[in-house]
N, C-alpha and C positions, 0 to 999 in steps of 0.2 A: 765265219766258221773256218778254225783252222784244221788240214791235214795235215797227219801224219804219218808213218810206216813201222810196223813191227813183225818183222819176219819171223815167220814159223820155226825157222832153225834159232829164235831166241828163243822161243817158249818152249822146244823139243819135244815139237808134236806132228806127226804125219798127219800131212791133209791129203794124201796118195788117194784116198776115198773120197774125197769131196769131187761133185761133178760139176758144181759152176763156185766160182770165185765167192766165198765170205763177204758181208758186206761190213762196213768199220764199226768200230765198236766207238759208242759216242760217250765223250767221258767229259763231267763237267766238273770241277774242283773249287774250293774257296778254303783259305787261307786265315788266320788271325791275325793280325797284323803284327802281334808281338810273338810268334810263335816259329818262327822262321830259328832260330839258333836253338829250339828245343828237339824239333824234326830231327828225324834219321839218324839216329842216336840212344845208347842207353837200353837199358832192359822194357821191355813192351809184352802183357800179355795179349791174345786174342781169344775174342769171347763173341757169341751170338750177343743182337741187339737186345735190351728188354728181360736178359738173363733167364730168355726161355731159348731151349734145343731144340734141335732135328737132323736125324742122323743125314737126311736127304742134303744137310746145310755144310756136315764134316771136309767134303771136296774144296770148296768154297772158303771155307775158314784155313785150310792149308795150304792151297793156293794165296791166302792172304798174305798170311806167317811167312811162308818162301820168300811173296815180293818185298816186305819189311827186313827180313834180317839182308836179301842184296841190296836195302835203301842202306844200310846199317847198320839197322838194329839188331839186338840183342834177343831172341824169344824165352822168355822165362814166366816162369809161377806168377800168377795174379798177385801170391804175398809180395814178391819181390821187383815187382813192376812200376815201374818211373811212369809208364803212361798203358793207357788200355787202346784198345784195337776193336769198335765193336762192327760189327757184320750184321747185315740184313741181304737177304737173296728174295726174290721172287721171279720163278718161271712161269711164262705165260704162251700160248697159241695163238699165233695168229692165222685165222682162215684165211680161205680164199677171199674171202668178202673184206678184208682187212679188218675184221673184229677181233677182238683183243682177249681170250678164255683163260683166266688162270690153272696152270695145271697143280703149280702147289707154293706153296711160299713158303719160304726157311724160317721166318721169326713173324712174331703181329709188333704192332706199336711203331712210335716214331724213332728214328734215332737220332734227328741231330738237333738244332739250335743255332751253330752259326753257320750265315746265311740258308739255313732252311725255308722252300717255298720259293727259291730264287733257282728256275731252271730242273729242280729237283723232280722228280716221281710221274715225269710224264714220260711212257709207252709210245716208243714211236717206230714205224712199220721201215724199216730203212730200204729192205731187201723189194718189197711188192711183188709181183709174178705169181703165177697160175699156183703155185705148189705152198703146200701148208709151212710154216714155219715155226720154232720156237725162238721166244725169245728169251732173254735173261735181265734181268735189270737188278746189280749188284750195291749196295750201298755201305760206305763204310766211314766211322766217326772214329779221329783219335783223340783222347781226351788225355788230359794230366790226373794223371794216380788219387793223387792226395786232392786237387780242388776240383776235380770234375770239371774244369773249363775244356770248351771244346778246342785245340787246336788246329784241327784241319778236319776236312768233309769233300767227301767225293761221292758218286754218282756214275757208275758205265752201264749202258743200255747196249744189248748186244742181242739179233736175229739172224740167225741160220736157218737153212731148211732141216725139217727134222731125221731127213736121210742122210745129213751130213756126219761127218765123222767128228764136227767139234757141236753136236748137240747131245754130245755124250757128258755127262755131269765133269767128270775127272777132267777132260780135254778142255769141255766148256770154260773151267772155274778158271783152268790156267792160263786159257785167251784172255779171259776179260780182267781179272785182277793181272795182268803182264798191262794191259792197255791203261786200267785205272793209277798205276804206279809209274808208266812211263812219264820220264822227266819230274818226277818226284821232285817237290811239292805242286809244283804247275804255276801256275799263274793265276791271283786271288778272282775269281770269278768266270773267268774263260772257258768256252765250252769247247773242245776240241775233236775231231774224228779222226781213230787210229787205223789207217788203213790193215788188214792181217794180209799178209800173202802166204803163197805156197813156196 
């Protein structure tokens, strides 16, 4: 496992509120092997997975869009888009007990295909301790416009406690997509944890 650091004054979020330290946000990525010179570039729209909505999902998706146009990219109309952006969110609680309660989820259905199943969609309790937590677990597929081939796939899993100031959706969505886009593309398979600080 590797670490890494992304300071709060890169995402320009006060954690003045938070009473114990963030734990990292674990971000896993895979790559296409021919897709490396299509990345970070060019017009991209952003859209929910499965081309169903939720307004609860809007933070999330704009916090995406931010980290793509600093990769690069260009945000434009779905007509005129070289590549799509698709988004899936689910928040979940973990109790005391370390069991796992969904509070809601942005979109239903699968979103990726390559390496999907590899590392992807498991819930893990990173923080532990007495006090309840939410977590977040963000997933995002970019594909090519015109062939639907998946270029890149990511995965960041992210728990706070719920009194925290970044289990606020707006703050949350910009920790965790900052941490999912750090070092943009990544490295094809690697799982890595982004430390946040204050």
């Amino acid at each position: 496992m590797i670490r890494r650091t992304l300071s709060a004054a890169a995402l320009a979020l006060s954690l003045a509120a938070c009473a114990t330290a963030p734990g990292p946000v674990e971000v896993t990525r895979f790559v296409a092997p021919t897709a490396s010179a299509q990345l970070a570039q060019g017009p991209i729209f952003v859209q929910s997975a499965a081309g169903e909505d939720n307004l609860e999902l809007a933070p999330y998706k704009a916090a995406v869009a931010a980290e793509l146009v600093r990769q690069g990219y260009r945000e434009s109309a779905r007509a005129g888009a070289a590549q799509i952006a698709e988004v899936r969110v689910e928040r979940y609680r973990l109790g005391r007990d370390g069991g796992r309660n969904p509070v809601s989820v942005g979109v239903g259905g699968s979103t990726g295909s390559y390496g999907s199943g590899v590392g992807l969609g498991v819930g893990i309790n990173l923080g532990g301790g007495s006090r309840n937590e939410v977590g977040t677990e963000m997933r995002v597929v970019i594909r090519d416009a015109a062939s639907s081939q998946v270029l890149w796939e990511g995965r960041a899993d992210f728990t706070v406690a719920e009194n925290s100031a970044l289990a606020d959706r707006t703050a949350n969505a910009q920790t965790v997509a900052a941490a999912l886009f750090s070092e943009f593309p990544g490295n094809n398979g690697e799982t890595v944890q982004v430390e946040v600080t204050e």
